[in-house]
N, C-alpha and C positions, 0 to 999 in steps of 0.2 A: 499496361505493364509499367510497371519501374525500373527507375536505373541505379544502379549500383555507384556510389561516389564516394572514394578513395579518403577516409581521413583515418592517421595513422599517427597517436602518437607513445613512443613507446620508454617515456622518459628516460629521454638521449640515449637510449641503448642502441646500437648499431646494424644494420638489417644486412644482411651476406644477398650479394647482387642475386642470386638465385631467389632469396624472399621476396625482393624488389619487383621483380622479374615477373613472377606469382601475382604480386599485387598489380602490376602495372598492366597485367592480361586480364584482370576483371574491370577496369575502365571500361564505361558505356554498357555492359553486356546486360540485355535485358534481363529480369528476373522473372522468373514461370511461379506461377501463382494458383495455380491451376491444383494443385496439392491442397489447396487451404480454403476450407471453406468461409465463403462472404458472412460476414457478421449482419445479425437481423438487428428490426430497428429498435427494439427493445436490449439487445446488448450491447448496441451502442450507445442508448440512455442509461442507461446499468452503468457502463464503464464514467460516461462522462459524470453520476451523479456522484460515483465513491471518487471521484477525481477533485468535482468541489467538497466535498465531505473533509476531505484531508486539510484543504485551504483553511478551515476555519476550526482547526483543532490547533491547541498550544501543548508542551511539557508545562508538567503540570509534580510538585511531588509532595507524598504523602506520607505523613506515617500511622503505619496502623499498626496493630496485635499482629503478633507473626503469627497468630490460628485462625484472625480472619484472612489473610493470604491467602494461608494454608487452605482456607474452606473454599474457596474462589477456582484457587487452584485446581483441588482435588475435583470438585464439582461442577465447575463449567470447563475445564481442560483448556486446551489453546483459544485460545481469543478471553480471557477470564479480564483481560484486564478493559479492552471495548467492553463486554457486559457491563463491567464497574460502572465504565464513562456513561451507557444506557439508560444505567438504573441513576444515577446523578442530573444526569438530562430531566428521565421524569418526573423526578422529585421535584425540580426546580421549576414545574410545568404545576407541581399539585404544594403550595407551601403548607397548607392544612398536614399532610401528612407529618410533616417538621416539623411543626407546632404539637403535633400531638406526641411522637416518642422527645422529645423536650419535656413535655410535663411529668414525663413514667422519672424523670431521673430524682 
C-alpha cells in the first residue's frame, strides 16, 4: 500500500481552515488499491517504450498545401499528424524512395 503525501499549492490563494482540515486528515492514510487492476509486464514495457518515444521527438514545422492537411486529416483522423512523422521515419530508412519521386518532378 501507499501513502498519501500532502503537496498543496494553490497559487497563494487561501484555504478556509475546514479545507486545511480535510487535507490534514489524509496525512499517512493508506490508499486501497485493491480496485485497480496490477499492470502486466508487457504494459509496463508498452508504457515505458511511448515514454522514451517522446524523449527523442523535437517541434518540428512545416508548410504544406492546405489539401494535403486536409487529406491527412480527413483520412487518417486523430493521430494524422504521428502518421505524417511514421511515414518521414520510413522514408528516411528507404532514400531510394526520395530519389525516385525527385526525378518524376
Amino acid at each position: 500500500m501507499g501513502t498519501v503525501h500532502r503537496v498543496v499549492n494553490f497559487n497563494n490563494h487561501s484555504l478556509s481552515e475546514e479545507s486545511v482540515a480535510r487535507l490534514n486528515a489524509l496525512d499517512d492514510r493508506p490508499i486501497d488499491y485493491s480496485d485497480i487492476p496490477e499492470l502486466t509486464d508487457q504494459e509496463v514495457a508498452d508504457i515505458k517504450r511511448k515514454m522514451d518515444e517522446g524523449k527523442n521527438r523535437q517541434m518540428f514545422s512545416l508548410r504544406l498545401q492546405k489539401k494535403t492537411i486536409e487529406w491527412w486529416r480527413d483520412t487518417i483522423g486523430a493521430g494524422y499528424s504521428t502518421a505524417m512523422g511514421k511515414l518521414l521515419d520510413e522514408a528516411r530508412r528507404h532514400p531510394e524512395w526520395i530519389m525516385e519521386s525527385l526525378k518524376s518532378r
